[in-house]
TORLO-455009 format. One record per residue: residue in three letters; z, x, y of N, C-alpha, C in turn. Coordinates in steps of 0.02 Angstrom, whole numbers, padded with zeros to 5 digits, always signed. Layout:
ALAZXYZXYZXY...
***
This chain:
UNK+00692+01859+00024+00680+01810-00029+00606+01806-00045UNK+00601+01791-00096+00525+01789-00128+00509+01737-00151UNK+00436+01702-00161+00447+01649-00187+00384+01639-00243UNK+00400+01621-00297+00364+01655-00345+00290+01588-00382UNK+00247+01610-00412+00192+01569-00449+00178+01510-00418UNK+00165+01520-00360+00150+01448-00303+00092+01424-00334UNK+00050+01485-00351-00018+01452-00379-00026+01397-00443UNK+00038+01398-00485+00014+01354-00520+00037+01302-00507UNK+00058+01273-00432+00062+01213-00423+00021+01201-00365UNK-00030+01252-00391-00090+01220-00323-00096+01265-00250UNK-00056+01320-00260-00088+01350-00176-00120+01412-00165UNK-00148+01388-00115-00222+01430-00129-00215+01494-00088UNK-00282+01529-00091-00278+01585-00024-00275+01562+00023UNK-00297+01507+00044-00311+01493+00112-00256+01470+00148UNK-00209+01409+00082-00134+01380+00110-00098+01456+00125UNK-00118+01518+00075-00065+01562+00107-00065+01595+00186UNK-00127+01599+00190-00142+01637+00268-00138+01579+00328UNK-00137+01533+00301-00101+01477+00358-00034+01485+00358UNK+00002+01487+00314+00082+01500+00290+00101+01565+00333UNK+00042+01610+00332+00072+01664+00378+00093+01677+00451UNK+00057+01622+00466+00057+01613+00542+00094+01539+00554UNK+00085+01484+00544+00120+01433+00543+00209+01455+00497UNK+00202+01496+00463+00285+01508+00409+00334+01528+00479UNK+00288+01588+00538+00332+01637+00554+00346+01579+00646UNK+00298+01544+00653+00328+01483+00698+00388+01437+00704UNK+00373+01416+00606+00427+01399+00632+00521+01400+00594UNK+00502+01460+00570+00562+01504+00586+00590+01524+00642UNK+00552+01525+00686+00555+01519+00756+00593+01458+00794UNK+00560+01423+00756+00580+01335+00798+00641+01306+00742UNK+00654+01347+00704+00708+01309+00666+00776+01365+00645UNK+00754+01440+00672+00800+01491+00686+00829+01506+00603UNK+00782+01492+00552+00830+01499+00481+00745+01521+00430UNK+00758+01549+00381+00705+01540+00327+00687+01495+00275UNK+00618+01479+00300+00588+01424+00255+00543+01467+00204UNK+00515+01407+00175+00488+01415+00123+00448+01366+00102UNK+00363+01372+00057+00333+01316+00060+00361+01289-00014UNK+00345+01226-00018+00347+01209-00085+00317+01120-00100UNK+00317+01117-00148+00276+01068-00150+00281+00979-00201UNK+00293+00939-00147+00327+00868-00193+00296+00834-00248UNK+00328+00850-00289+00282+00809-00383+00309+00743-00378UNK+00363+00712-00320+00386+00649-00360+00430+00626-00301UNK+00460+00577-00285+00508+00547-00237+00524+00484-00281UNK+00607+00489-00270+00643+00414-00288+00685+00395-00231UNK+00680+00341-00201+00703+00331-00157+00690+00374-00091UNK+00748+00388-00060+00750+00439-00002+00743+00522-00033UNK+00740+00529-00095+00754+00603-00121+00669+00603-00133UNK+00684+00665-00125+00603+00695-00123+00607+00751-00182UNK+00550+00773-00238+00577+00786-00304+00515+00854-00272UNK+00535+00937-00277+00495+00984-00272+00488+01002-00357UNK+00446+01032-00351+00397+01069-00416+00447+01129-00423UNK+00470+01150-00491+00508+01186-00508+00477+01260-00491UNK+00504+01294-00482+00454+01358-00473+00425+01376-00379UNK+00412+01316-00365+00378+01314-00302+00418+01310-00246UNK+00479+01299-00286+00534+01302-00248+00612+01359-00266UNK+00590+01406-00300+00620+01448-00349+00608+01530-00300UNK+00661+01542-00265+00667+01599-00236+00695+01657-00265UNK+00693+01712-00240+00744+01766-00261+00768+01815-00207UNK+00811+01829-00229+00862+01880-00184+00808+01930-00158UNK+00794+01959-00083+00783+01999-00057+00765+01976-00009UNK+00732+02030+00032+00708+02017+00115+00641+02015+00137UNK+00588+01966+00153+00546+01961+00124+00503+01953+00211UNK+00443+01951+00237+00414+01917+00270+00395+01830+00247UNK+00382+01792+00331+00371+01723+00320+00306+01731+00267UNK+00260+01758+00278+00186+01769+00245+00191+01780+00161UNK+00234+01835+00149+00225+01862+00083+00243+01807+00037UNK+00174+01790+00013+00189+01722-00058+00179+01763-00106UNK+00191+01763-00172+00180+01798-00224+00149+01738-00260UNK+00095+01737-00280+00059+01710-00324+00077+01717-00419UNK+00092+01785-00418+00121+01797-00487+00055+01822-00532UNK+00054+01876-00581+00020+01907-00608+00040+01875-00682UNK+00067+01811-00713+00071+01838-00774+00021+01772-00805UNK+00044+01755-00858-00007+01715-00896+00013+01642-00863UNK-00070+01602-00887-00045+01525-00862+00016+01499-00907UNK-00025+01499-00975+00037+01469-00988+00126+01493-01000UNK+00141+01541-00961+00201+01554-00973+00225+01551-00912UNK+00191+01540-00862+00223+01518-00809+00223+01451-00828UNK+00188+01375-00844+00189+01321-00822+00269+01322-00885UNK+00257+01338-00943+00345+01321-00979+00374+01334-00946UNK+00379+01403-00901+00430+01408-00889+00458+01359-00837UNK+00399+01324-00779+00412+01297-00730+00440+01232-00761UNK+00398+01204-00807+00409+01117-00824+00477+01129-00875UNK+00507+01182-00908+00558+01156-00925+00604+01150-00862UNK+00610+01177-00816+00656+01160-00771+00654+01108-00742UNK+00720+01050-00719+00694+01027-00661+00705+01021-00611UNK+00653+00969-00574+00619+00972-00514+00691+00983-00478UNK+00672+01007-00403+00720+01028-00358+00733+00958-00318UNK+00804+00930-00305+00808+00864-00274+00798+00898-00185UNK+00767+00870-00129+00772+00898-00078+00774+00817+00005UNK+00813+00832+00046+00785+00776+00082+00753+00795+00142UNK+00742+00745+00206+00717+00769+00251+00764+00793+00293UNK+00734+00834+00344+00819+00861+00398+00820+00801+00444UNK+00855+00777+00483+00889+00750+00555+00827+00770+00589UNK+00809+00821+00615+00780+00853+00632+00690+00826+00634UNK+00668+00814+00564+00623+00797+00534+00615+00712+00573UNK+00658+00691+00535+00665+00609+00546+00668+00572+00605UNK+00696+00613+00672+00696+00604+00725+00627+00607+00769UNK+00571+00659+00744+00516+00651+00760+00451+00601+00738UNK+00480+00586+00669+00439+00542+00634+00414+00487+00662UNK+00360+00433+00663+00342+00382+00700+00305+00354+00651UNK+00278+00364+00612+00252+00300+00559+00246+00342+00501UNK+00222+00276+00450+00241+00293+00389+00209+00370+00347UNK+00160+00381+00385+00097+00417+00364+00147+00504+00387UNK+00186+00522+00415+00218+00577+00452+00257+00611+00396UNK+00293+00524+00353+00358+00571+00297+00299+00609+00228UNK+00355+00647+00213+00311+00682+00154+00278+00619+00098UNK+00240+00648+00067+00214+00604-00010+00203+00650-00052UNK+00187+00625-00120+00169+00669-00163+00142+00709-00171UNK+00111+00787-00180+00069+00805-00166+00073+00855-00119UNK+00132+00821-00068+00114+00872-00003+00130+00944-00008UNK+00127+00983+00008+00161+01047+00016+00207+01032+00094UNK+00273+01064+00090+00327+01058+00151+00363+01145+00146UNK+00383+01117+00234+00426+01194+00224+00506+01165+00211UNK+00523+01212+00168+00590+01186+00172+00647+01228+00195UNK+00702+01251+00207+00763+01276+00182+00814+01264+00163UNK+00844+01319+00106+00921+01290+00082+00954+01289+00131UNK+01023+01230+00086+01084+01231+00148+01116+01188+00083UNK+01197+01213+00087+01241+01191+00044+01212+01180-00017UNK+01171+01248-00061+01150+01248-00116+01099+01169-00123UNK+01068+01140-00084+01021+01085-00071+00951+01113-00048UNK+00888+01080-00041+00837+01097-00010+00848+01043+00073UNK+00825+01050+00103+00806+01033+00167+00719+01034+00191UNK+00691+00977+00199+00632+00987+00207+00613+00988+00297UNK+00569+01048+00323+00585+01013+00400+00504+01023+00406UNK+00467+01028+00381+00396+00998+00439+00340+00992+00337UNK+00317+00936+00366+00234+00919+00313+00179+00959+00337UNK+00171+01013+00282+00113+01055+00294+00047+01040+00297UNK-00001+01068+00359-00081+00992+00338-00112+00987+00264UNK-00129+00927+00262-00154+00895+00209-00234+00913+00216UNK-00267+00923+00157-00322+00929+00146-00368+00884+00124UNK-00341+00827+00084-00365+00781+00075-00325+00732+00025UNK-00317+00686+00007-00275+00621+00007-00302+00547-00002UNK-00251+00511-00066-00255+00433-00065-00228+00396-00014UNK-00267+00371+00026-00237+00317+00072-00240+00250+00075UNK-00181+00218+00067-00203+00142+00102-00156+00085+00152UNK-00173+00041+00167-00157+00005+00219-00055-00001+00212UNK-00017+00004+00217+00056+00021+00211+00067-00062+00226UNK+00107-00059+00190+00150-00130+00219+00204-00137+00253UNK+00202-00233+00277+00229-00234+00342+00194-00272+00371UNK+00220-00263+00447+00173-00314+00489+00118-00252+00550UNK+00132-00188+00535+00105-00134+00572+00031-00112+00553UNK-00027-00099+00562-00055-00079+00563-00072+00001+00544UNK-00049+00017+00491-00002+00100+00478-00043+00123+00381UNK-00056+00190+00429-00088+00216+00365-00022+00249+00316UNK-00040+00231+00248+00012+00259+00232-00024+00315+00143UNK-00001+00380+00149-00018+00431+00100+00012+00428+00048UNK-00031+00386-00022-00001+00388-00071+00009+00447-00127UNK-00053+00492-00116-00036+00556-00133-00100+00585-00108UNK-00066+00667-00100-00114+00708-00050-00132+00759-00093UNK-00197+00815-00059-00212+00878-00084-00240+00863-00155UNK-00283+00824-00153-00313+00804-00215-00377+00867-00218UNK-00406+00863-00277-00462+00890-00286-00510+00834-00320UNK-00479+00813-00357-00511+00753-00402-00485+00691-00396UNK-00515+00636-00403-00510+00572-00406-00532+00528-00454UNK-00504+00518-00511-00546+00490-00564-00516+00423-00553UNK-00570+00396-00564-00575+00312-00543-00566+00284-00619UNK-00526+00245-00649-00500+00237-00732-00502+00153-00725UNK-00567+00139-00778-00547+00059-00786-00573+00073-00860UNK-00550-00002-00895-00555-00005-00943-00599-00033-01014UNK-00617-00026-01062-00681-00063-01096-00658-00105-01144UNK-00580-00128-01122-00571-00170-01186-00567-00253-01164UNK-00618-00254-01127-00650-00332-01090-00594-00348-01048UNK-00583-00439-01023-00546-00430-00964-00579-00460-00912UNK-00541-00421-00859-00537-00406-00794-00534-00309-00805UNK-00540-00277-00824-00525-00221-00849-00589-00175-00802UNK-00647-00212-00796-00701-00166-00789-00734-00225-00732UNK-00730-00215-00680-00762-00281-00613-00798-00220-00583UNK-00883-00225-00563-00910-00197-00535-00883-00202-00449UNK-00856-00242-00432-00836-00244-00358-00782-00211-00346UNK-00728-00214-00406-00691-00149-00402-00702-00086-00409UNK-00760-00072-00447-00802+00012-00433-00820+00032-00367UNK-00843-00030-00335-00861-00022-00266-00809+00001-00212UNK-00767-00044-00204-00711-00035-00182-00677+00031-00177UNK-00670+00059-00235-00633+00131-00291-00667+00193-00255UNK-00734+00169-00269-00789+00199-00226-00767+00230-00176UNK-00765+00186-00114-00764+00178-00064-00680+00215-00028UNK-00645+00196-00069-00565+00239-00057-00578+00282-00087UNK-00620+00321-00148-00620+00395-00141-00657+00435-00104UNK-00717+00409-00070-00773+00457-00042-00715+00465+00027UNK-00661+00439+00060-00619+00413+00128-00592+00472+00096UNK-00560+00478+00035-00495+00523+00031-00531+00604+00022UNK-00579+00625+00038-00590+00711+00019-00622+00729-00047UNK-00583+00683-00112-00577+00716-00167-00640+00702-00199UNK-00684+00712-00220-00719+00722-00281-00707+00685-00326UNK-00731+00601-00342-00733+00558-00393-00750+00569-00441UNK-00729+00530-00505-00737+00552-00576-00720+00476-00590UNK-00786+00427-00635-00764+00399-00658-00748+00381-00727UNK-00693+00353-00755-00676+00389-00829-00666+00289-00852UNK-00704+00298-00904-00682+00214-00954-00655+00240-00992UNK-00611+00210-01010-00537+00217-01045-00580+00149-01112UNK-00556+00173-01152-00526+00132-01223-00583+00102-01265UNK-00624+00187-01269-00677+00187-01312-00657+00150-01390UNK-00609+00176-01410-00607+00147-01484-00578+00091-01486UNK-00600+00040-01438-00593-00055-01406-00664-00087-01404UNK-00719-00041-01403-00757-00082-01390-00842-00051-01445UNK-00881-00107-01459-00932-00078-01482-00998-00050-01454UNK-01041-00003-01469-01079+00034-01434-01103+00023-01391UNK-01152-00057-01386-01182-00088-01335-01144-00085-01305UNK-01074-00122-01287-01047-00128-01252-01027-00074-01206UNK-01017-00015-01226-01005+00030-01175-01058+00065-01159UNK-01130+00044-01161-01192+00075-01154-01185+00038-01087UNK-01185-00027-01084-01196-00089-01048-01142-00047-00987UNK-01067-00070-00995-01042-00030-00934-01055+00028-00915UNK-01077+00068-00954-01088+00141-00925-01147+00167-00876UNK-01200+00119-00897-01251+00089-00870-01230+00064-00801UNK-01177+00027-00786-01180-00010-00742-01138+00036-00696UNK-01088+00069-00721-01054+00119-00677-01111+00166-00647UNK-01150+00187-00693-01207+00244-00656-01244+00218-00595UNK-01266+00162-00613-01309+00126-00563-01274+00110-00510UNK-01224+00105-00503-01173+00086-00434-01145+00162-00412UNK-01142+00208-00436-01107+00272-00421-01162+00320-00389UNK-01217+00303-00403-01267+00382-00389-01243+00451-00382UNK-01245+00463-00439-01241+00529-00455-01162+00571-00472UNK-01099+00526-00444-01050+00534-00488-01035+00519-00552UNK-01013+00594-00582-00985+00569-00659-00964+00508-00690UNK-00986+00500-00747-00972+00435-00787-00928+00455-00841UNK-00878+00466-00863-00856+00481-00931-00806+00413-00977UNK-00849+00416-01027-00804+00351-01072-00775+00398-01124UNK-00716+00371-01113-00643+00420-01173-00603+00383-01211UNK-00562+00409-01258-00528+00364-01291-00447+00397-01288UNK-00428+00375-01254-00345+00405-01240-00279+00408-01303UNK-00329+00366-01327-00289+00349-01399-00306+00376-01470UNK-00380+00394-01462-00403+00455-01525-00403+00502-01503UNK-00421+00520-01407-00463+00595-01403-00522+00596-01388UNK-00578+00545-01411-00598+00582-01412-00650+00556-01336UNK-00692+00612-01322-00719+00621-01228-00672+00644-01208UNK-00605+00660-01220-00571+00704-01154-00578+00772-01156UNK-00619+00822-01202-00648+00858-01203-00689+00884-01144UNK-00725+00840-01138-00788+00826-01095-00765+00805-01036UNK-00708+00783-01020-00679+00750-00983-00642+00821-00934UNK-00603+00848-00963-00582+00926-00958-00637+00967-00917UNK-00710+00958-00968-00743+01022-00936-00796+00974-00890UNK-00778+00922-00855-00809+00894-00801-00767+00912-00732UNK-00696+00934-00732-00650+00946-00696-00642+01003-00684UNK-00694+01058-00728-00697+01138-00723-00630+01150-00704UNK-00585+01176-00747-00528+01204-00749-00535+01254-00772UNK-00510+01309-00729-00501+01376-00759-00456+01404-00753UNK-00421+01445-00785-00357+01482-00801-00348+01547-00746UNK-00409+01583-00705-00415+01609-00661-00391+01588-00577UNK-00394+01521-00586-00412+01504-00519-00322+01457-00505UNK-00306+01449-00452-00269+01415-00420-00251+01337-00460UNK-00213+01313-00475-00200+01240-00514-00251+01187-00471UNK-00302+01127-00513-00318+01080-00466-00276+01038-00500UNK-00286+00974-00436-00233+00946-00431-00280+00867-00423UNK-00280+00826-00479-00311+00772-00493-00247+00695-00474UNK-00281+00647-00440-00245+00558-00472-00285+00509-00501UNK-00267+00466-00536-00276+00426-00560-00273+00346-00530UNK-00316+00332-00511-00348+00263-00472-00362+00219-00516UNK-00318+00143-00533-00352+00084-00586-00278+00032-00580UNK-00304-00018-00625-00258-00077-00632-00205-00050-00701UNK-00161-00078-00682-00103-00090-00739-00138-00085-00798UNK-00124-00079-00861-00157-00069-00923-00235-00037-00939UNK-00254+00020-00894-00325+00012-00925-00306+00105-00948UNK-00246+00119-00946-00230+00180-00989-00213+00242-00956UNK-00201+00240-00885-00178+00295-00847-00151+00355-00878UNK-00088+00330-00898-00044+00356-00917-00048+00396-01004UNK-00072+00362-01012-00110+00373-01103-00145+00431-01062UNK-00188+00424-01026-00237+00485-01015-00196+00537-00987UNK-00158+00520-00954-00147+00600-00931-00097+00630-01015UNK-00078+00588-01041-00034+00623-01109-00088+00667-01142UNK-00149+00630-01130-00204+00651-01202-00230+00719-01174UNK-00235+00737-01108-00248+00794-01049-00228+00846-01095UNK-00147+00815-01082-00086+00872-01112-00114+00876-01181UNK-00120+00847-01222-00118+00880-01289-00217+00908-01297UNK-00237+00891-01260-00292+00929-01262-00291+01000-01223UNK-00249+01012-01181-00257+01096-01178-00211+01110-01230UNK-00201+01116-01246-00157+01126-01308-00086+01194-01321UNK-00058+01143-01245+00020+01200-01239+00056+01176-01272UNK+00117+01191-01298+00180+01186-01343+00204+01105-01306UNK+00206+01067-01354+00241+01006-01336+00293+01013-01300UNK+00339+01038-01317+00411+01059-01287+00392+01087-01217UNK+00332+01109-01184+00333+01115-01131+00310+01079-01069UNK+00292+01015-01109+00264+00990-01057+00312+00901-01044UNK+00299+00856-00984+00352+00792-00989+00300+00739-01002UNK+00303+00711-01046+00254+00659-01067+00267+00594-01008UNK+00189+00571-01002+00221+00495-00950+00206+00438-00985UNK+00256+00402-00948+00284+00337-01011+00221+00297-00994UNK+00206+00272-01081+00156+00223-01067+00158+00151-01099UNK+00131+00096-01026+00159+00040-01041+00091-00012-01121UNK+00110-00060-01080+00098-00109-01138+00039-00184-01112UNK+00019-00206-01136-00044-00255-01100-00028-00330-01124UNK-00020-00383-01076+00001-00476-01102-00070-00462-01144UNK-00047-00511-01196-00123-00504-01259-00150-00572-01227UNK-00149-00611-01193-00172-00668-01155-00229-00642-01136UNK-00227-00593-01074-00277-00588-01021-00300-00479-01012UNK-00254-00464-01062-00256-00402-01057-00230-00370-00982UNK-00206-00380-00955-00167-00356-00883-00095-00309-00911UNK-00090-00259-00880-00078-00200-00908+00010-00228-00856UNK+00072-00199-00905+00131-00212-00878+00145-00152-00822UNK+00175-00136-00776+00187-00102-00712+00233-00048-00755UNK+00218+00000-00794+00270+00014-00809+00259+00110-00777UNK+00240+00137-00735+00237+00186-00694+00252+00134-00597UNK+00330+00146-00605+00347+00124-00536+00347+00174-00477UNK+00328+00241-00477+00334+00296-00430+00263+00354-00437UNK+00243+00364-00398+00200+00436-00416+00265+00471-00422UNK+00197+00536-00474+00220+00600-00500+00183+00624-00545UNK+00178+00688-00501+00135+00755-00521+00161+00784-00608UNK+00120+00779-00646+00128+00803-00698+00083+00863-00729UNK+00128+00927-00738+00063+00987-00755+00038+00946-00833UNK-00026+00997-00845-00065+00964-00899-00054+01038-00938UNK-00062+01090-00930-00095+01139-00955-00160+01170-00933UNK-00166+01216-00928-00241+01262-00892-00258+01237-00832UNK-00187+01255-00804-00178+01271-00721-00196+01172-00709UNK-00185+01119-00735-00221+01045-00701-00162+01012-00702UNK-00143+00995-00653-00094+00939-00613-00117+00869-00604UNK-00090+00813-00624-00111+00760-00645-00066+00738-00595UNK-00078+00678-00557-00038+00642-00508-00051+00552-00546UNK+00016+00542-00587+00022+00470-00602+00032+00409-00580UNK+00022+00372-00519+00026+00326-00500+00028+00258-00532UNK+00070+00213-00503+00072+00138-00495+00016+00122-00525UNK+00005+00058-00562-00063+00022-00562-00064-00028-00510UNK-00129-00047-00485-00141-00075-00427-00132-00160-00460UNK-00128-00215-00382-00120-00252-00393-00165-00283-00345UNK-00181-00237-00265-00226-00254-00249-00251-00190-00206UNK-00294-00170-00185-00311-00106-00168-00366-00118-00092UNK-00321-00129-00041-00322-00121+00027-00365-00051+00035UNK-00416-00079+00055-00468+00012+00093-00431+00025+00151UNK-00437+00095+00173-00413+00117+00230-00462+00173+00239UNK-00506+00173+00297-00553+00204+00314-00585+00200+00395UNK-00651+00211+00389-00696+00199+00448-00759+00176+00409UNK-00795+00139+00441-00850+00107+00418-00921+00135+00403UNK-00902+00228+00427-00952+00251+00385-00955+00280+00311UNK-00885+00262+00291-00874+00274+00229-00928+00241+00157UNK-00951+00176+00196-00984+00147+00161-01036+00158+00166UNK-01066+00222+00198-01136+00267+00201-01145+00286+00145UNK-01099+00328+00106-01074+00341+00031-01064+00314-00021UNK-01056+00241-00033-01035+00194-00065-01103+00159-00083UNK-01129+00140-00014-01202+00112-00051-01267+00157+00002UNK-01277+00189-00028-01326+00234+00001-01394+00197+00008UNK-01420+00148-00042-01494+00135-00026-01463+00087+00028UNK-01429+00059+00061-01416-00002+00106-01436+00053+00174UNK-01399+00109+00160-01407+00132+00226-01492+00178+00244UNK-01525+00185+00191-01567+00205+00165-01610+00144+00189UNK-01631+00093+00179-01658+00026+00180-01642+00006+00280UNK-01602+00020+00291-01607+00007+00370-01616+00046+00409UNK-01634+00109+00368-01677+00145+00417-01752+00104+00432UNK-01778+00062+00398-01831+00039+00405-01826-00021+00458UNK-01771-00061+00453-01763-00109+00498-01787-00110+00568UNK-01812-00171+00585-01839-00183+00649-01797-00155+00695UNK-01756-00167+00697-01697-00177+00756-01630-00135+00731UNK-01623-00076+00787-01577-00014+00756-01515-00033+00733UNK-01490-00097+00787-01431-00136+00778-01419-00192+00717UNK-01464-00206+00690-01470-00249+00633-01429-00255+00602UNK-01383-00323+00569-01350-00331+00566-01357-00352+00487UNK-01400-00365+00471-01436-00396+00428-01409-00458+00384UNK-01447-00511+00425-01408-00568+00430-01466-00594+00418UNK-01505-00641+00492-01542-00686+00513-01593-00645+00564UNK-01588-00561+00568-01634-00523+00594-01703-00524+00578UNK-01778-00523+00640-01838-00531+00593-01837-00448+00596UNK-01869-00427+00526-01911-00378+00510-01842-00332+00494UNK-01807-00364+00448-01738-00337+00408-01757-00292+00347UNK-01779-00249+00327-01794-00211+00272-01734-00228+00236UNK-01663-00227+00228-01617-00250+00208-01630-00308+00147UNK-01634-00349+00192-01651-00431+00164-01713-00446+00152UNK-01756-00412+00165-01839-00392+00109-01815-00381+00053UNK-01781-00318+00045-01769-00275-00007-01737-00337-00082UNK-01718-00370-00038-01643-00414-00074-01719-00474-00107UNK-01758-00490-00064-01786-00556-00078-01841-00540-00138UNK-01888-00466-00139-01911-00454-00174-01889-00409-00241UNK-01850-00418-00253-01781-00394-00321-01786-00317-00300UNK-01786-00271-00253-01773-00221-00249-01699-00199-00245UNK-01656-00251-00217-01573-00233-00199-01551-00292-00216UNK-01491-00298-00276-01454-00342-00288-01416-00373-00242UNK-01404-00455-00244-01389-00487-00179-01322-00492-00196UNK-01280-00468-00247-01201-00439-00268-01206-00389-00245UNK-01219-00337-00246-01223-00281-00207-01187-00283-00149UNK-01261-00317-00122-01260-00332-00037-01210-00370-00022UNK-01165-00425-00045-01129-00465-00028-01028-00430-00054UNK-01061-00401-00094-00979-00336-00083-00974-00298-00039UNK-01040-00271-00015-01057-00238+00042-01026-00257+00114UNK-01052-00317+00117-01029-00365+00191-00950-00372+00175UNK-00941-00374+00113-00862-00397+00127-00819-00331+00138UNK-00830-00270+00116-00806-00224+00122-00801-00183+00201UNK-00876-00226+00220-00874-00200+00301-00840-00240+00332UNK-00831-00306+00332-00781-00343+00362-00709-00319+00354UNK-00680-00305+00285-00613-00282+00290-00618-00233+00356UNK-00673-00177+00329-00658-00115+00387-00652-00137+00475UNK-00691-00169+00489-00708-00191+00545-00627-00212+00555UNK-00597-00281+00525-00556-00306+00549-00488-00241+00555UNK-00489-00214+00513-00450-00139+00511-00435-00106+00580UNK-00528-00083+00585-00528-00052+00659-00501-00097+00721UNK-00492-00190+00712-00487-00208+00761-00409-00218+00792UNK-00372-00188+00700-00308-00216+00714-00265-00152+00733UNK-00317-00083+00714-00290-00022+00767-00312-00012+00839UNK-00345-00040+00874-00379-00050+00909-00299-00086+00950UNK-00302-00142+00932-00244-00170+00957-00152-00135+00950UNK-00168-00126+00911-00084-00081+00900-00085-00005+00968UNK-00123+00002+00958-00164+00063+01008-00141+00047+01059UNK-00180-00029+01107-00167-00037+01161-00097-00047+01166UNK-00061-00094+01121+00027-00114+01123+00058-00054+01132UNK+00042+00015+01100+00059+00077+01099+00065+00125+01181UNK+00001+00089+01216+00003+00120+01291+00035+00092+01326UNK+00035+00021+01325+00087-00008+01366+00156+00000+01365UNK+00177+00042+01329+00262+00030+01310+00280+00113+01358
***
């Protein structure tokens, strides 16, 4: 069996030569032939594979031999997105080893699977490279992967006033993408909402809080910046599919954007699945929930768009040097501090709280700062504890 155009749902040289040696294990440990392939979507307990990525053919093949496929992009992605996705679940097998939430597949992942009764069967989550994470719910202490194998992370709020655009939510956004691997991108949505100052003013303010990540303001609804938006994401028709999500609140245009993606590479409508886009209370501008599931959507020129939920509240899940990245002059500024341990509080000879008193560092800044390290801290203290409950049993 063969398994054909893996690449345009994202796998690389490198996933293949792991595949070669991890494929022929565990064929070994599961006595049948697998195959990788890779989840665009889950409803419920069903887990939704990428058409194509899961598309074999008759013959006798080694675990290793992936065929990448020689022909054009776009006639592989029609061919893939008119089909659909493959329904698949986990094995007995799978489920029996599982122990928290973070183990079952998510979007994103690549899995091995095999058929059985014309069905997929998924039996092991292939490693992840990098990934949205956050705090899972419940009463457990449990990381949970909202979608994995990212390349990009575009952070999406909005300019049509609000609550739409909160500098503490940049921070935050921040701070869960530098944790997840991917390469931030931040994109303002709903240029043709607002007038020039106005998006000088936020764009301004995104730069100054981001150092040195992209800023792009677009209009999902004319077009226009997603141009620019495209060739900030370097997509090329040569290379392996990247594989982007979308991070923001309910209404600030997720979903609009990834449509506008699509009609900006400019493949045949008919080949691609548009994602539904919701609607905003004209009260307060708060965007209606109307994306209830991730799912991977191709764009055209090899770019996979991962659509997510809009947030309602956005739990960090990290370690506390994440925020080395997030606000760099803080950590920058205590290198000077008296005292290595500084806490920067009520410390004498705080470069920190110099910085703050003589207008060098905004005391918003600093005070999202402290709160962001507190979440983490209390984080670490409540794995810390699940840990020990964990040895004792």
């Amino acid at each position: 069996m063969k398994i054909r155009n893996l690449n345009v749902w994202g796998w690389t040289p490198e996933m293949e030569e792991n595949w070669k040696e991890r494929g022929q294990e565990l064929m070994g440990e599961n006595n049948s032939t697998l195959f990788p392939a890779r989840v665009i979507g889950q409803e419920h307990h069903v887990y939704l594979l990428a058409p194509g990525s899961a598309e074999m053919e008759a013959g006798e093949v080694e675990a290793g031999e992936v065929e990448t496929g020689e022909v054009e992009t776009g006639e592989v992605e029609t061919a893939a997105v008119l089909r659909d996705p493959v329904a698949a679940r986990i094995s007995g097998h799978f489920e029996s080893r599982a122990e928290k939430s973070a183990d079952y597949p998510a979007v994103g992942d690549w899995v091995a699977i095999r058929n059985e009764g014309g069905g997929s069967i998924i039996e092991e989550v292939l490693p992840r490279s990098s990934g949205l994470q956050r705090w899972a719910a419940g009463r457990k202490t449990e990381q949970q992967w909202m979608v994995s194998n990212l390349d990009y992370l575009l952070l999406v709020f909005g300019l049509d006033g609000g609550r739409n655009f909160l500098e503490s939510m940049l921070e935050r956004s921040l701070t869960t993408a530098w944790n997840s691997g991917a390469k931030p991108v931040i994109v303002l949505n709903k240029l043709d909402c607002a007038d020039t100052g106005h998006v000088r003013r936020i764009s301004a303010a995104a730069s100054e809080i981001s150092f040195g990540v992209p800023v792009c303001a677009v209009s999902a609804h004319t077009g226009e910046g997603i141009s620019r938006l495209t060739e900030l994401l370097r997509v090329t028709a040569g290379d392996s599919a990247v594989t982007l999500a979308m991070l923001g609140k309910s209404g600030v245009g997720k979903s609009a954007i990834v449509n506008a993606l699509q009609r900006e590479s400019g493949s045949p409508a008919e080949s691609l699945v548009r994602a539904k886009e919701g609607t905003q209370r004209k009260g307060d501008l708060q965007g209606r929930h109307t994306t209830t599931s991730g799912r991977i959507y191709p764009a055209g020129n090899r770019l996979l768009i991962a659509d997510l939920p809009g947030l309602r509240e956005l739990k960090i899940w990290g370690e506390e040097d994440t925020l080395d990245q997030s606000f760099p002059n803080i950590h920058e500024l205590a290198e000077d501090c008296r005292f290595r341990d500084c806490r920067h509080e009520k410390e004498p000879g705080c470069a920190v709280k110099e910085a703050i008193s003589d207008g060098r560092f905004s005391e918003r800044r600093f005070q999202s700062y402290r709160k962001l390290l507190r979440e983490l801290a209390y984080l670490e203290r409540r794995r810390e504890q699940e840990a020990r409950k964990a040895a004792k049993r």
